[in-house]
Each structure stands twice: as C-alpha cells, then as structure tokens.
C-alpha positions as CSV (number, residue, x, y, z in Angstrom):
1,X,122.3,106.3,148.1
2,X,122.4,105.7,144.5
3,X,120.7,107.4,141.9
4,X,119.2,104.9,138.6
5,X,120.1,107.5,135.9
6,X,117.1,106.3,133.0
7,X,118.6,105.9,129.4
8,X,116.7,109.2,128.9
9,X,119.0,110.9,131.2
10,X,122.1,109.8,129.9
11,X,120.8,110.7,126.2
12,X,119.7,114.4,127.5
13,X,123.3,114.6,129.4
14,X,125.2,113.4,126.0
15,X,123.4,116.1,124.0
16,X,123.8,119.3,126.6
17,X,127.5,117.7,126.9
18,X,127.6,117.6,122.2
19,X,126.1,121.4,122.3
20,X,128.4,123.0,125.1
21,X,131.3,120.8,122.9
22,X,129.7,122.7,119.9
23,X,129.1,126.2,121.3
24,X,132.8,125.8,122.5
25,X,134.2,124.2,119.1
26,X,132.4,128.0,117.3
27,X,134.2,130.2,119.9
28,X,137.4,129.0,119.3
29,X,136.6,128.5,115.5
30,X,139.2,130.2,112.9
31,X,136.2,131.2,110.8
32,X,135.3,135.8,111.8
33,X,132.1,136.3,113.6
34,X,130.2,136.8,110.0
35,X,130.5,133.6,108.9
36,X,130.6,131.7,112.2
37,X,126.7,133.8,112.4
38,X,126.1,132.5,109.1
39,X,126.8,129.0,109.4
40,X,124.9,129.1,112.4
41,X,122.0,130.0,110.8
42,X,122.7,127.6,108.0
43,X,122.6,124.9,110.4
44,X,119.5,126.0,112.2
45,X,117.6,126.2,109.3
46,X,118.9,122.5,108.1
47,X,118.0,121.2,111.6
48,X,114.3,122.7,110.9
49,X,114.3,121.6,107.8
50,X,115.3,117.9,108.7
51,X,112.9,117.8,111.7
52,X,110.1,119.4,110.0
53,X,109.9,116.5,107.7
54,X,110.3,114.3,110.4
55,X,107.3,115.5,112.0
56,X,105.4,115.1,108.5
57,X,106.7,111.7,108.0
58,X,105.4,110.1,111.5
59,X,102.2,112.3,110.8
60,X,102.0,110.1,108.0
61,X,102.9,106.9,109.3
62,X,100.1,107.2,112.5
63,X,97.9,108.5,110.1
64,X,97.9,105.5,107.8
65,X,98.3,103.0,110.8
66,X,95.4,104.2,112.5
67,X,93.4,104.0,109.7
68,X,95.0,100.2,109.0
69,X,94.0,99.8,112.3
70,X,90.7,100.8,112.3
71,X,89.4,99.0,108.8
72,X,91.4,95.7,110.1
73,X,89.3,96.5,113.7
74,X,86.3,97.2,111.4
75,X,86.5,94.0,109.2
76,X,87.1,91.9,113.0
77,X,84.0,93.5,113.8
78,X,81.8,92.3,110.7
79,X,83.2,89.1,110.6
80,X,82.3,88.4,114.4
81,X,78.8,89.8,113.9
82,X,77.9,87.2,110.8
83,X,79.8,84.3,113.1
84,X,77.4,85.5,115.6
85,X,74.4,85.7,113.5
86,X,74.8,81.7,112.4
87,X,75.4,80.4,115.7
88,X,72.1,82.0,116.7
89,X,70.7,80.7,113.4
90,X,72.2,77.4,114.7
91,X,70.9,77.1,117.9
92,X,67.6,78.6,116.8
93,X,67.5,75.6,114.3
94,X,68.5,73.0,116.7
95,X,66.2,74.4,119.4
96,X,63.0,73.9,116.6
97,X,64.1,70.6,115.8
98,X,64.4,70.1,119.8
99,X,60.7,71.0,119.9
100,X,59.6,69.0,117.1
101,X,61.1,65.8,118.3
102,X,59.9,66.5,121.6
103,X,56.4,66.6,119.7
104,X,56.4,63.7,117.9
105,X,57.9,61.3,120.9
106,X,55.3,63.1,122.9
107,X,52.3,62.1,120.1
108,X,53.1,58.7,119.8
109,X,53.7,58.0,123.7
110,X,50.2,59.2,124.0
111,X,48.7,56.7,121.4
C-alpha cells in the first residue's frame, strides 16, 4: 500500500531532518559550551525577531485587504442599488405610459 506523502509532509520532514543536522552540527562544534549557549540564544532571538515582524507584516496586509475588500464590496453594493432604482423608475415609467395608451385607444374606440 502506498502512502501519498502531501508537500506539507515532505516540508515538515526537511525541517526536523535541517534541525537534528543543526543540533548535531552545535555538538560537534569547535566553539566551548559558553559560546555555543550564546549563539544559540543569539539565534533564537533573531528567529523571534524575524517572525515577529512577519506576523505584523501579514497583520497588515489582511488588514488592508479586508478593508479594500469591503469598500470595493461596498461601492458594488451602491452602484447595484441606483442600477436598481432606475430600472424600477423605468419600468414604472413605461408601465404609466402603458396605461395611458391603453386609455386613449380605449376613448377613441368608444366614440
């Protein structure tokens, strides 16, 4: 039976397979325990660093294309409303002149 191993997978198996490499990569480092500590904290707080602004950066972007979103769904709205308004006004106008027609064919069919 085979297994269909998403793209996902593969990406999560590539990164547990880059942090073993890199937690193996430290232990074998020349670098004494002091500094090996210290770069990994270095690192750490670059990584939190990096993906905090990340994090603000799509914030931003969802928050500005929602609200694109919403004035462009906004503006669809108002624009179908007065199309809507002037075909009622339309028909309405055609329907009167309907009626008068109707009228004045009936009026002089009766004379």
């Amino acid at each position: 039976m085979g297994e269909n191993n998403s793209g996902g997978d593969k990406f999560l198996y590539f990164l547990a397979g880059a942090g073993i490499g890199a937690v193996l990569s430290l232990l074998f480092a020349p670098k004494s325990g002091r500094e090996t500590r210290e770069l990994l904290a270095r690192t750490a707080s670059d990584s939190r660093e990096f993906i905090t602004s990340k994090v603000s950066e799509g914030k931003q972007f969802v928050g500005d294309t929602t609200r694109k979103v919403t004035d462009d769904f906004s503006s669809f709205v108002d624009r179908s409303k007065d199309a809507l308004n002037r075909q009622k006004e339309q028909l309405a106008a055609a329907f009167e002149a309907g009626k008068a027609a109707y009228k004045s064919e009936k009026e002089v069919s009766e004379q």
